[in-house]
N, C-alpha and C positions, 0 to 999 in steps of 0.2 A: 504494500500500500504506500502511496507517496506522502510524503510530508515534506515538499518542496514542490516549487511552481514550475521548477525548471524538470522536477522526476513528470508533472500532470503534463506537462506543454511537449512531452517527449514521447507521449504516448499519441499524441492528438493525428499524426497521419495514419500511425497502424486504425485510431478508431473509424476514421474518415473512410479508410478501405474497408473496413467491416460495413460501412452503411452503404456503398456503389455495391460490394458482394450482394449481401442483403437484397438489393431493389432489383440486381439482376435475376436471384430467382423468383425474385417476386413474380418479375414481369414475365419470365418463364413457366411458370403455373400453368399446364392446360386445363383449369376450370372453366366454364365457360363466363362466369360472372362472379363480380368482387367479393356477393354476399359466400360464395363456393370456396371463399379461400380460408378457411375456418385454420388450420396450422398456420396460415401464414401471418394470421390477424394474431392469433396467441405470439410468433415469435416478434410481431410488431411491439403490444404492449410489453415483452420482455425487453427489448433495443430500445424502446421510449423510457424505463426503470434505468436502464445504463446509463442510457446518454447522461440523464436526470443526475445521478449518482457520480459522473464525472464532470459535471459544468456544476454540481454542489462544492465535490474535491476543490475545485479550481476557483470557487467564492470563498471557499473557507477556509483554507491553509492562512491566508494572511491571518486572519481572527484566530486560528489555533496557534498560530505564531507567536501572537502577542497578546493574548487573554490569561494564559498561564492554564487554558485546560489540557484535564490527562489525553491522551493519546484516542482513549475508549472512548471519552466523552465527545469528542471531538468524532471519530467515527459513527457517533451514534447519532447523532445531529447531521451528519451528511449522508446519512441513510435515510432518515426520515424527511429529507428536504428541507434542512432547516435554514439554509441560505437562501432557498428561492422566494421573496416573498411576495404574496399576493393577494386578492381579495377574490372571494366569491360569489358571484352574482350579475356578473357582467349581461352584458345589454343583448347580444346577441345569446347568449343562456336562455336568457328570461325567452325570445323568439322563439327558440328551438323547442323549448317546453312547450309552452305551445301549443306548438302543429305538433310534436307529438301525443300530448293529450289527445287530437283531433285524431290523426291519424297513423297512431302508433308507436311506436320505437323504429328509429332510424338507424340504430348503431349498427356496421357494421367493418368490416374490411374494406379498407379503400387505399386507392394510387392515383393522380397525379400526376404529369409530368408538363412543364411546359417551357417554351425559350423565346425570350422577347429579344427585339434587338434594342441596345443599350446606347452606342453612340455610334456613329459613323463619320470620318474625316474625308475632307474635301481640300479643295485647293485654300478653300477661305477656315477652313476648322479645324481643330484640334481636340484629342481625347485623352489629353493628360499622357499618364506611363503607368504600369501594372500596378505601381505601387497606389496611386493617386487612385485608380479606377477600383481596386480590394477596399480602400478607407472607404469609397462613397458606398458600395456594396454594405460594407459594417456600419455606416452611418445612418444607411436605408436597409435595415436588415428583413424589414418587414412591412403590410400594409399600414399607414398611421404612425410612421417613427417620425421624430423633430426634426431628424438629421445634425441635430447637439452635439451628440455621445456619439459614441465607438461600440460597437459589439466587441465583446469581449467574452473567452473563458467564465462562464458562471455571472456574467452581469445581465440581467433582468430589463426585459423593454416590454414596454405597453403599446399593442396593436387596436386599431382600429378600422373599421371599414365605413366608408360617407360619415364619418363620422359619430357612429357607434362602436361602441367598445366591444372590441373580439377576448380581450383579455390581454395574458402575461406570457410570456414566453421567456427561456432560458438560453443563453448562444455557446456555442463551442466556436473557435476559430481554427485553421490549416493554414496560414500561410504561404505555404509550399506549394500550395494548389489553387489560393486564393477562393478558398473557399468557406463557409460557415455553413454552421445546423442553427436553427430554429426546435427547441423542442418546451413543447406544453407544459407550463407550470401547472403542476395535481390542480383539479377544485377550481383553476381561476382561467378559464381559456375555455370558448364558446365550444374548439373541436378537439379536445382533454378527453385521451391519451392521443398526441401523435407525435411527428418529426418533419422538417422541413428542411433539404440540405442545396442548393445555392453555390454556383459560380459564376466566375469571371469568366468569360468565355470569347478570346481574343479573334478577331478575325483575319488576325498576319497583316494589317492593310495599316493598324495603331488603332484600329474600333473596334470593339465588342458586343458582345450581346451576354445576358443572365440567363442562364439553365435554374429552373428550380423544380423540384420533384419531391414530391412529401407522400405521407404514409401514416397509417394512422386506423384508428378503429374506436373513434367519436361517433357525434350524431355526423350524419347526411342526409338533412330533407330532401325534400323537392326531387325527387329523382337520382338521389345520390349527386349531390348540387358538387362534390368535393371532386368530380371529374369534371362535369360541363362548365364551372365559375373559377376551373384555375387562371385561364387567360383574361377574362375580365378585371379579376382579382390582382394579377401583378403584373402587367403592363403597365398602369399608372405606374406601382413602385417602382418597374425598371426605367420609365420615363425621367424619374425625379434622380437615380442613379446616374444616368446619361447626363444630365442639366448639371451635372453639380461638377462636370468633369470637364464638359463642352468647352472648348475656346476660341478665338478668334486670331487668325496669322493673316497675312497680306500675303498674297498669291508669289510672290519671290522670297517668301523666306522659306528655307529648308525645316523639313518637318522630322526631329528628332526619330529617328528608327527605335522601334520597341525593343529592348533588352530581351536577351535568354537566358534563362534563371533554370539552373540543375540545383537542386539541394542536397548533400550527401551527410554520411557522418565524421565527425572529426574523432580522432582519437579516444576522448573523453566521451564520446557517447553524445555527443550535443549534435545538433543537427547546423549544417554550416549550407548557407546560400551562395552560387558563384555566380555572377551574373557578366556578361559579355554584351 
């Protein structure tokens, strides 16, 4: 078990491979439908407990650092989520109750996937560099964020959609891949238990587009709304990702060419970035 940021921050690629693993056999399933994936929705809730348990690790080392709690104590509170905080009751909850009083229970197995494009450079525009285009992704990590704060390991953001509250979510970050999770804080998130995992997605040219693909086994009214309202739902967000990155050049100036970044290990076990 870690008790250091740098032991949680060192695991964060093998977990990120476990969650593309994962989606691949999802999506591999011959079921014919989401509600048919009954194993895959249990191994869902067990990977939404994980994540949960590892963006907890990576809130709470600093507070077990310097609180003076025992070691137990300190596992014992990031087992029960005691870093994620949030309220219960949120707006789209209250909706979903609801129509399922009317017409049922919603809950089941569901996937996701979709890719917006992000920014695009022209003679007159610019898209930042990898580094600039992963902060706006963590700055916009979800529907409804300020674009304030950073997503971060174990820091907590409030999503909303038109301006109703979807709830809280918890983030994991990859770096090396330019990538985060999104995953549902218990109790306080409209589609609680799921995951959401999100990239940078370069298109060689200095512009990119957002891949995001979640998973999950919450309500889905309306027809299993969490396939048909993925595109709806974060295009806006990738638009505001795009915006914050966009610039403007005058048609003779030379447009910085995009770095290539390998990441390997050093020596020490630390993960080292080399970018050319």
């Amino acid at each position: 078990m870690c008790s250091t940021l740098e032991c949680v921050n060192g695991f964060m690629p093998e977990i990120f491979e476990g969650v593309r693993n994962f989606g691949a056999l999802y999506s591999g399933d011959a079921a014919k439908g989401n509600k048919d994936k009954l194993a895959f929705g249990a191994i869902s809730d067990i990977e939404t407990k994980a994540l949960l348990v590892a963006a907890n690790m990576a809130a709470g080392i600093p507070i077990y650092s310097d609180s003076g709690l025992s070691k137990d104590e300190f596992l014992r509170k990031v087992d029960a989520s005691g870093y994620t905080v949030g309220v219960p009751g949120t707006r789209f909850q209250d909706l979903f109750a609801t129509y399922e009083e009317a017409f049922g229970s919603t809950r089941q197995p569901h996937e996701y996937a979709t890719t917006s494009v992000g920014c695009v450079t022209s003679a007159v525009s610019t898209c930042g560099n990898a580094a600039s285009q992963f902060d706006a992704l963590r700055r916009y990590a979800g529907p409804g964020t300020d674009g304030k704060g950073l997503a971060n390991n174990g820091v907590v953001s409030y999503l909303s959609i038109l301006g109703l509250s979807l709830g809280y979510v918890t983030h994991l970050i990859d770096p090396s891949t330019s990538s985060l999770i999104n995953i549902t804080v218990p109790n306080a998130h409209a589609l609680d238990p799921g995951f959401v995992l999100r990239q940078v997605v370069p298109d060689g040219k200095g512009g990119f587009s957002i891949s995001t693909t979640g998973w999950g086994t919450g309500s889905s009214p309306m027809a299993n709304s969490n396939s048909w309202a993925d595109g709806p739902v974060w295009w806006p967000n990738t638009n505001e990702i795009g915006g914050d990155v966009q610039g403007f050049k005058w048609p003779w100036q030379e447009t910085q060419k995009p770095r290539r970044c390998v990441v390997s290990m050093s020596i020490q076990g630390k993960p080292v970035e080399v970018c050319q």
